[in-house]
Residue, then its C-alpha position, 0 to 999 in steps of 0.5 A: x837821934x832817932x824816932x820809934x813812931x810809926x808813919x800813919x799810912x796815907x793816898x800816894x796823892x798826900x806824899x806824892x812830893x816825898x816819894x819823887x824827891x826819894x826817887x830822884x835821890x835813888x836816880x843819882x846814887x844809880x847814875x854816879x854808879x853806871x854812868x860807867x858803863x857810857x865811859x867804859x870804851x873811854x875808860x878802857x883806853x885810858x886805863x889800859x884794862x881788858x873787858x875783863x877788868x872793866x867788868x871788875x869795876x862793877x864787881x868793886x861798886x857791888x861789894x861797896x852796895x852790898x855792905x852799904x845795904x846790910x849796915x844802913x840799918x845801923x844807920x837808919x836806927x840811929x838817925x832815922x830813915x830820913x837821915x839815912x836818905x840825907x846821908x846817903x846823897x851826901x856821900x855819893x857826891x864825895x865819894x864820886x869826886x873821889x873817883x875823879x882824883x884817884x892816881x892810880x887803878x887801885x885807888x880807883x878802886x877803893x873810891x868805886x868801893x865807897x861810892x857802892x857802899x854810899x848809894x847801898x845806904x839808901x834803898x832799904x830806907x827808901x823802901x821802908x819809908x815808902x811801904x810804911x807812910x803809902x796805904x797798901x791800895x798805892x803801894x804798887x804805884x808808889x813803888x813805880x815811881x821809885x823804879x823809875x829812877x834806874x831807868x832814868x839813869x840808864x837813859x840819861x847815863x849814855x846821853x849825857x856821855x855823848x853830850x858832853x863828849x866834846x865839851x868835857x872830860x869824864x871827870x869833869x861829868x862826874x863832877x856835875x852828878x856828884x854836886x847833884x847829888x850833895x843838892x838834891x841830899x840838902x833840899x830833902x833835909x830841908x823840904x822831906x816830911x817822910x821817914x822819921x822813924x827808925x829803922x831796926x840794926x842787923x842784929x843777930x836775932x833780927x837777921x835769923x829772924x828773917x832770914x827764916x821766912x822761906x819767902x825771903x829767899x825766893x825774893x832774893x833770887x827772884x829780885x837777882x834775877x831782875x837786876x841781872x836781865x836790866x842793870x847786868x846786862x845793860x852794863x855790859x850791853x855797849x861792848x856786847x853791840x860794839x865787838x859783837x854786832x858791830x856798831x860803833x861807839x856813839x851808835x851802840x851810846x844812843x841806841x842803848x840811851x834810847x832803848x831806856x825811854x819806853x821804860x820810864x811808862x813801863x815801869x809805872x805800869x808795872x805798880x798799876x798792874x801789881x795793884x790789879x793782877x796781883x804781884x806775881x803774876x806781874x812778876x812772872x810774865x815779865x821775867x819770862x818774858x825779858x828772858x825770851x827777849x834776851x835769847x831773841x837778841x842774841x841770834x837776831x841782826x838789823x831791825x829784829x835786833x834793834x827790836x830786842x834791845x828795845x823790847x827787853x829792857x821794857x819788858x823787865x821794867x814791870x818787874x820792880x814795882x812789883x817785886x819790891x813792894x812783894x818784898x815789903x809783904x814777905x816778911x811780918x811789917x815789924x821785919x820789913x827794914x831787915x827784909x829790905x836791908x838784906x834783901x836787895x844787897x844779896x840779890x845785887x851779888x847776883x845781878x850786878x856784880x855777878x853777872x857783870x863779871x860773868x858777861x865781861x868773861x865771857x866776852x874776854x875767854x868765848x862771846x858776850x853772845x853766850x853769856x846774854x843767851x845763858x842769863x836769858x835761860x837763868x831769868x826764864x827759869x827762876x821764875x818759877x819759884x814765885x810758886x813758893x811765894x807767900x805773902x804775910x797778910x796786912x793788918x788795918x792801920x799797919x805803919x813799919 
């Protein structure tokens, strides 16, 4: 069953609870998905696959996310946002110790698929949920509190890796995040108060509706562009320190889980900066910025490039705050679930299936070095576009 009320929107302060159970919900679906990248040397021997093929991992998880995102609405619409969320945790924890059981690479795969389609399922609610029950003056914070859930993944991922190295195996890991999740899904069903309002399905009609705004387009490059220069590159990142710089495995682990930490602020601070210099703006300077940083990393050594691999995850974390909340105002409020079902699912093609393939080729056939320099440039150009951005104007006592 599913509700057609609209959420009255209120102070983050009022819903700050919901918010971080939605957050942490969103920080397992990420980690089950990347805790891959800590265990792709591991997986790599085990399997007997190429960096090529440990790139294809990540393209089997982002189909799944893609088709995940673009049918959550027919979820959503008919058990509501807040069942969208419940489901959504349920499923990544099966789908996760699926992965654990698979006999075989191609098994694996169709589980890594699932997995994709599983965690795919939450954002858009998330993002509905949040941008219809927040007021618009802590719409940006609220926002940051959400994007701090990848970076805690990217932290926690290669951590945990290295803890439990020589404690357990890597199915037995993923056994703890998938009973986790299934936790985490069971205490909102019982304490969420938020997101009991449905969304609207993929139709035809709503689809060509937004998909006609031309600032729909924009976000979805834009968003691409950002989940390259974070979840692309910090997925093949490891290998990139390990073949080309020469680091070893439990060096590149810490280094990648410690460059994280500074983000988790950062990211916080992109929402408080969205709210006071305007969404684009935010948006620009830390995508050109992060994309400067990448170049940087490429041609330095010793302490500069330590240096960049701190400064550039921590500059394209003030980059989702805003640019998920912009997402929430290019398009009508009545079209906001469409948006965030759609969007998000086509710029992932981009950042994190794309560009994952494109960096694990590239460091099979050339270098990783050219594949981090080429989407460096990529990230520093797009950005350009936010030019064309418009926003639709918030009407008082706006809801979904």
């Amino acid at each position: 069953m599913s509700s057609s009320v609209c959420p009255q929107p209120v102070s983050l302060r009022r819903i700050l609870w919901d918010v971080v159970l939605i957050s942490l919900m969103f920080f397992l679906g990420f980690l089950a998905r990347f805790i891959f990248v800590p265990l792709m040397p591991t997986l790599e021997r085990e399997w007997k696959i190429s960096h090529e093929g440990a790139g294809t991992f990540f393209l089997f998880m982002a189909f799944g996310f893609i088709s995940g995102q673009i049918l959550s609405g027919l979820f959503s619409s008919r058990w509501n946002h807040r069942g969208n969320l419940i489901i959504s945790a349920f499923l990544v924890g099966l789908s996760l110790f699926l992965v654990t059981l698979a006999p075989s690479l191609s098994i694996l795969r169709i589980f890594l698929i699932l997995l994709g389609f599983s965690a795919g399922l939450h954002l858009p609610s998330a993002v509905a949920t949040i941008a219809a029950s927040v007021d618009h003056e802590d719409l940006g914070k609220a926002m940051g509190v959400h994007q701090t859930a990848p970076i805690l993944g990217m932290i926690i991922g290669p951590f945990l890796v290295e803890a439990s190295f020589n404690v357990m195996s890597w199915r037995l890991l993923l056994c703890v995040i998938s009973t986790s999740s299934v936790l985490l899904g069971l205490l909102f069903c019982l304490l969420g108060r938020t997101g009991s309002f449905a969304g609207k399905p993929p139709t035809v009609g709503h689809v060509k509706a937004v998909t006609g705004y031309p600032g729909f387009w924009v976000m979805v490059v834009i968003i691409g562009a950002g989940i390259g220069a974070a979840v692309g590159v910090y997925s093949m990142l490891p290998l990139f320190l390990i073949h080309e710089k020469g680091l070893n495995l439990s060096k590149a682990n810490v280094l990648v889980g410690m460059s994280r930490i500074p983000c988790l602020f950062l990211t916080f601070l992109g929402g408080w900066l969205s709210d006071r210099l305007g969404m684009k703006i935010t948006m620009a300077g830390s995508i050109i910025a992060s994309g400067l940083a990448l170049v940087g990393l490429v041609w330095s050594k010793g302490f500069l490039m330590n240096l960049f691999v701190f400064l550039q995850p921590a500059l394209v974390s003030l980059f989702f705050a805003p640019a998920f909340a912009a997402l929430s105002r290019c398009v009508p409020s009545t079209q906001r679930s469409i948006a965030t079902s759609l969007a998000p699912p086509l710029a992932f093609v981009i950042g994190g299936g794309v560009i994952p393939y494109l960096l694990g080729y590239l460091g099979e056939h050339w270098s990783f070095s050219a594949g981090m320099g080429v989407i460096g440039i990529y990230s520093i150009g797009v950005a350009f576009l936010l030019m064309f951005l418009q926003f639709h104007p918030v009407e008082e006592g706006e809801g979904c």
